[in-house]
C-alpha positions in Angstrom: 87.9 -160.5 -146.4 91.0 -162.6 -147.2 88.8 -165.8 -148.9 87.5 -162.3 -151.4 91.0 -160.8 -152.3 92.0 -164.8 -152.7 89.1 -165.3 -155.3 90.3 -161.7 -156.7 93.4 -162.9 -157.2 92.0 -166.3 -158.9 91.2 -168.3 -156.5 88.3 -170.4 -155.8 85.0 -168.2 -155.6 83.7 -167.3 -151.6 80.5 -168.4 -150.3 80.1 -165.1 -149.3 80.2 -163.3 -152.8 78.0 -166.4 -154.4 75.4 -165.4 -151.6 75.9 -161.9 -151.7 75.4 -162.4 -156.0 72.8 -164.7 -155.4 70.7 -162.1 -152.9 70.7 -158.9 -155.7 69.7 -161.4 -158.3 66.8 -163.0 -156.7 66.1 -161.1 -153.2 66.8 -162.1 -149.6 63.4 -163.7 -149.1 64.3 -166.1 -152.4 67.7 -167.0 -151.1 67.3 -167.7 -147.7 63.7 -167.9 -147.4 63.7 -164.9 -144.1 65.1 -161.3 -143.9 68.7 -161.1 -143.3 70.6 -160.8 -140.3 73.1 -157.6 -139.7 76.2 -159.6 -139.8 75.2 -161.9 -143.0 74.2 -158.2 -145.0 77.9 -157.3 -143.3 79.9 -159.9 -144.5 78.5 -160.0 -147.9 79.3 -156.4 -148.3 82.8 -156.9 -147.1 83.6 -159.6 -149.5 81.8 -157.5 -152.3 84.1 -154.4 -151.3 86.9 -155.9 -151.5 86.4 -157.6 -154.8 85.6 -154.6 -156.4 88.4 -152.5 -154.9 90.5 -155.7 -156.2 89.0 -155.4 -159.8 89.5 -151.9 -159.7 93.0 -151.6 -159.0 93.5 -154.2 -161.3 92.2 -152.3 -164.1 94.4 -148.8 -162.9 97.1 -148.3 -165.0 99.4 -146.7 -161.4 98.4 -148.7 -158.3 100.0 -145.9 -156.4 98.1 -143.4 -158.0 94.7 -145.3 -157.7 95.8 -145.3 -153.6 96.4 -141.6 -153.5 92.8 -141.3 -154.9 90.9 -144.3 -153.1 92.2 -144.6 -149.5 89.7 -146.6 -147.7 89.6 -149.2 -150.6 93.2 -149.0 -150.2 93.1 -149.6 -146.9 90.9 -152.4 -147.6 92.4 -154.2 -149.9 96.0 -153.5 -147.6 93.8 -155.5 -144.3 92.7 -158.4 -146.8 96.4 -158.9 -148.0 97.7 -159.0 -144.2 95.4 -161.7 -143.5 95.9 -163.8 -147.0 99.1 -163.5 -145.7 98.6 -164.4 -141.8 99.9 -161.3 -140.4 
């Protein structure tokens, strides 16, 4: 979560998201050459939700207002920022 919102924010792209790209491009089998396991399909999601929710209130013109309207990206994006920032 944090290494996503840290990309998001212009950091250095997650291995996670590259996989996670690379798997909807080509397919599972092409990528990793077996099906994938329930925590790798997990963690690429997560890194892929919270890019998106990044992205997206990056593009609102009222960061409250795009809360009020999307709490659990909210939420989210609130969890990825505690641990960027080691709470």
């Amino acid at each position: 979560m944090s290494s996503a919102y840290e990309y998001a924010e212009g950091g250095e792209v997650t291995d996670e998201l590259v996989l996670g790209w690379a798997v909807d491009k080509y397919g599972a089998q092409a990528v990793y050459g077996r099906t994938l396991s329930f925590h790798e399909i997990r963690m690429m999601d997560l890194a892929e939700n919270v890019y998106r929710a990044y992205r997206e209130r990056e593009a609102s013109e009222n960061w409250a207002e795009w809360a009020e309207k999307n709490h659990a990206k909210a939420r989210l994006l609130a969890e990825a920022g505690r641990l960027v920032d080691g709470e």
